[in-house]
C-alpha positions as CSV (number, residue, x, y, z in Angstrom):
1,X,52.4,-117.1,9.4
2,X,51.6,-113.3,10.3
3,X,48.5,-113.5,12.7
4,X,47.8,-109.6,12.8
5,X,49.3,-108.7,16.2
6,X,51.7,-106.2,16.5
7,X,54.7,-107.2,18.6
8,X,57.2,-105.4,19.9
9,X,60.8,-105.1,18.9
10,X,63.5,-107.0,20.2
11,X,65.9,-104.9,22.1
12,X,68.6,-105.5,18.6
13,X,65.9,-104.4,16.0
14,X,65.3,-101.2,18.4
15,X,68.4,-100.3,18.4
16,X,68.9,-100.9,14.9
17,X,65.6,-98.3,14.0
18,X,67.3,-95.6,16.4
19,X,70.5,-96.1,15.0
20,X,68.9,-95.9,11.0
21,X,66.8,-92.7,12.3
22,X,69.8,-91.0,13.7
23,X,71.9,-91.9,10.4
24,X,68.8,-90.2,7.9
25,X,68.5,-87.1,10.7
26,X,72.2,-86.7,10.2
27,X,72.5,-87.3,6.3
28,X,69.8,-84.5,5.9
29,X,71.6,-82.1,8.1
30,X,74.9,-82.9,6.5
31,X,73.5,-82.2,2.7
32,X,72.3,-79.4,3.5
33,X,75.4,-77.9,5.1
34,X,78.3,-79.8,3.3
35,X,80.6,-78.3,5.6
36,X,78.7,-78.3,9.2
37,X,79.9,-80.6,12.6
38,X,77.4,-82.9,11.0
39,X,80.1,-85.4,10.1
40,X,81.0,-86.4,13.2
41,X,77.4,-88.1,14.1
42,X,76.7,-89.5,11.0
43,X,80.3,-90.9,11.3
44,X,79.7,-92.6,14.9
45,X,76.1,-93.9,13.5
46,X,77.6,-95.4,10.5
47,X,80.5,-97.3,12.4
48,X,77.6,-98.3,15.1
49,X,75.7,-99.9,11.8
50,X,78.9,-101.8,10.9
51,X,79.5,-99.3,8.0
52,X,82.7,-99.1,9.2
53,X,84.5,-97.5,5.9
54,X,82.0,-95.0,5.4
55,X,82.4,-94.0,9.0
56,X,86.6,-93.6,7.8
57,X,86.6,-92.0,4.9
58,X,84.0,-89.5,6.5
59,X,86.0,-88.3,9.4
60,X,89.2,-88.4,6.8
61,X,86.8,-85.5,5.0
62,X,85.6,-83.9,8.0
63,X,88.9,-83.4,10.0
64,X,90.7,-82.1,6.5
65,X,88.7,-79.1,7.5
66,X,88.9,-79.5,11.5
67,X,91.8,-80.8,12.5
68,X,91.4,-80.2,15.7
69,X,88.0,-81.8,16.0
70,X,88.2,-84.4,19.1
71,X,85.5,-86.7,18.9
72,X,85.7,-86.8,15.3
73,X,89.0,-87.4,15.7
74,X,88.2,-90.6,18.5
75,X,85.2,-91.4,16.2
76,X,88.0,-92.2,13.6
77,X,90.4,-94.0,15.9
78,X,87.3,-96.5,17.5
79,X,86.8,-97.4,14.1
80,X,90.2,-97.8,12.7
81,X,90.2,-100.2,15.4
82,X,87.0,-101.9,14.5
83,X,88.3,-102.6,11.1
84,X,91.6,-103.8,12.3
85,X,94.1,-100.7,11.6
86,X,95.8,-100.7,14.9
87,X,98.6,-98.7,13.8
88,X,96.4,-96.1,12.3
89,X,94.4,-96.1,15.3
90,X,97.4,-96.2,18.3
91,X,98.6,-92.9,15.6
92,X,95.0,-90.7,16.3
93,X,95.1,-91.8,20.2
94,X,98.1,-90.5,20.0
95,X,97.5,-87.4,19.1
96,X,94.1,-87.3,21.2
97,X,96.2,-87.6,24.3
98,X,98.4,-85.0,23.4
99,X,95.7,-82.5,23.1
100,X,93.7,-83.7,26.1
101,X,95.7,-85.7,28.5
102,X,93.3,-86.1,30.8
103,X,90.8,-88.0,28.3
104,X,89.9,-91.4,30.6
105,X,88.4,-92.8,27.0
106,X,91.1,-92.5,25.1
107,X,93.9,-93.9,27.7
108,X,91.7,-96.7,28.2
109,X,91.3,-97.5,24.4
110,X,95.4,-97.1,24.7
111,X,95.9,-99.4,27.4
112,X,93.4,-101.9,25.9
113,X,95.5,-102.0,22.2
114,X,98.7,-101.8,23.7
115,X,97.7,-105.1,25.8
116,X,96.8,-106.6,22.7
117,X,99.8,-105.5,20.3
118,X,102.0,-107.7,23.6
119,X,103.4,-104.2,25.5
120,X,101.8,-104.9,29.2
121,X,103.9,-102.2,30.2
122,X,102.5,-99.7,28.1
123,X,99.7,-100.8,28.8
124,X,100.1,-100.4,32.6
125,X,101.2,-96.6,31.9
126,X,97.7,-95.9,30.4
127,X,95.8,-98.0,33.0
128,X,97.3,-95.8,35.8
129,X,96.3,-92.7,34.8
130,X,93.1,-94.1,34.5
131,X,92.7,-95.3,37.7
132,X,94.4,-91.7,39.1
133,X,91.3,-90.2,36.9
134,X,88.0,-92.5,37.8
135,X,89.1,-94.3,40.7
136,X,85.4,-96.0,40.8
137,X,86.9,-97.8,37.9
138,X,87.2,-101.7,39.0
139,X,87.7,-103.4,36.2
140,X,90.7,-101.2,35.6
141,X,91.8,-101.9,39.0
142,X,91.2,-105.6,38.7
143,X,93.4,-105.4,34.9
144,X,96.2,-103.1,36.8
145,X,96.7,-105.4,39.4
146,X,96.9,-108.4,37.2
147,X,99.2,-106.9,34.9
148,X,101.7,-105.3,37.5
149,X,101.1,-109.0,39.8
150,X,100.4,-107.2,42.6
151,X,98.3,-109.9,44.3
152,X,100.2,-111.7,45.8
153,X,99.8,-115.7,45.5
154,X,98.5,-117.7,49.0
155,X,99.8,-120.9,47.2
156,X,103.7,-120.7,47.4
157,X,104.0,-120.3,43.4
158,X,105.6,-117.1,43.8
159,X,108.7,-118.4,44.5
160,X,108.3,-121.1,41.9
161,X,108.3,-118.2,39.5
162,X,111.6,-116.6,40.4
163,X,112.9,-119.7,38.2
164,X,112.7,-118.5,34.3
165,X,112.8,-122.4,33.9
166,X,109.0,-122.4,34.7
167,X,108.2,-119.1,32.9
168,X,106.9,-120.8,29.6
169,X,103.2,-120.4,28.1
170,X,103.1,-124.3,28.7
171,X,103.2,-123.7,32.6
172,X,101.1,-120.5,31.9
173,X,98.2,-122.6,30.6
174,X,98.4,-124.9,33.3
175,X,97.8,-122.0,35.7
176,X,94.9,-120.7,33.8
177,X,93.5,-124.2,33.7
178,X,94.0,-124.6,37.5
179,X,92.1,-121.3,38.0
180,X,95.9,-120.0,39.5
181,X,95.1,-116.2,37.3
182,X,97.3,-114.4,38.8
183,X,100.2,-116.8,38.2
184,X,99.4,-117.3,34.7
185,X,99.0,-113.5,33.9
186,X,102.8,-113.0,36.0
187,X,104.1,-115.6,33.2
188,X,102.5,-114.1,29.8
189,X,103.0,-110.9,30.9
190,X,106.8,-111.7,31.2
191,X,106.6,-114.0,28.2
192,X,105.6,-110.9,26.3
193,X,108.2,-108.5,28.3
194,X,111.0,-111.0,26.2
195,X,108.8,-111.0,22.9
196,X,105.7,-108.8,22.1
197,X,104.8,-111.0,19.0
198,X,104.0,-113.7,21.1
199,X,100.9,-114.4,19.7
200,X,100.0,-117.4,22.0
201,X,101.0,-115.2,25.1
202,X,98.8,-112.2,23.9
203,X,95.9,-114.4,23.7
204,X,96.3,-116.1,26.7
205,X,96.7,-113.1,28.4
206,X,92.9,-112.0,27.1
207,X,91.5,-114.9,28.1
208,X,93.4,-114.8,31.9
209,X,91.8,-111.1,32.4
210,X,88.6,-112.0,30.9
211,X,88.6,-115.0,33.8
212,X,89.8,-112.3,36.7
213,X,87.4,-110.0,35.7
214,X,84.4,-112.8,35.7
215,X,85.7,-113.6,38.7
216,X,85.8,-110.4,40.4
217,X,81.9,-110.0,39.3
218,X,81.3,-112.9,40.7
């Protein structure tokens, strides 16, 4: 029942209003100047709303006229990848890196979809230049170290490991279960080294760097 008083806005609805004003303020500016930079914006406010195919085919319009436009051109990949078109996504990174390969952003949007697609060591390739460019960056640390197994075990599994009898995702689990991280991430990551479409590895993997991460925050 409404009782009169004015309440504020949760944080989400707040967010929301900004996010409706700045798609209005950018809708205006665009219909009046078809052709202006306007695109971009509205583009990154409509894939912030979840209007993730609007947000597409709007960058699609606005690059045919500048190709060379970077952040329309990353608006476009972060939400290819929103609406689950990796390839089409990993193809504008692509090019994004070529043109600026100093771009921390987009190597880390790299690393993270090539972790996911099962390719650690692409992954790793991304992650370093990452850490060579912000090297405040822990959480990349903590994901580089994981990946490459630099840490090395205080429990003797290491040289468990050196068997390929025990690197199965069976075994793996049983690490992550025991809290043993670093072991399980050594086995999916060389699970995935023999087959990328290892779909139990790749998830497994997620869930081990979530867990080193949480960790590692404490």
């Amino acid at each position: 029942m409404a009782d009169g008083v004015s309440r504020p806005r949760g944080r989400g609805g707040a967010d929301e209003s900004i996010t409706e004003s700045a798609i209005r303020r950018h809708e205006e500016r665009l219909a009046r100047d078809p052709t202006s930079l306007a695109f971009a914006p509205l583009a990154a406010a409509y894939r912030k709303a979840g209007r993730i195919r609007e947000a597409i085919a709007l960058c699609q319009d606005g690059l045919g006229r500048y190709p060379r436009y970077f952040t329309a051109r990353l608006i476009l990949a972060k939400a290819f990848l929103a609406d689950g078109r990796e390839d089409e996504a990993l193809a504008e990174l692509t090019v994004l890196v070529e043109q600026s390969p100093d771009d921390v952003q987009c190597h880390r949007l790299l690393a993270d979809l090539h972790r996911r697609r099962g390719n650690p060591d692409r992954a790793i390739q991304h992650l370093e230049r990452v850490a060579a460019l912000d090297q405040a960056d822990r959480e990349v640390r903590t994901t580089l170290d994981l990946l490459r197994g630099s840490e090395a075990p205080a429990h003797g599994l290491g040289r468990l490991l050196e068997d390929e009898t025990f690197v199965t995702a069976t075994f793996g689990n049983l690490c992550l279960r025991q809290g043993l991280l670093d072991d399980a991430a050594q086995i999916f990551v060389r699970l995935l080294r023999r087959d990328p479409e290892n779909r139990e590895a790749r998830e497994r993997l997620e869930e081990t760097l979530r867990a080193k991460i949480q960790r590692r925050k404490g």
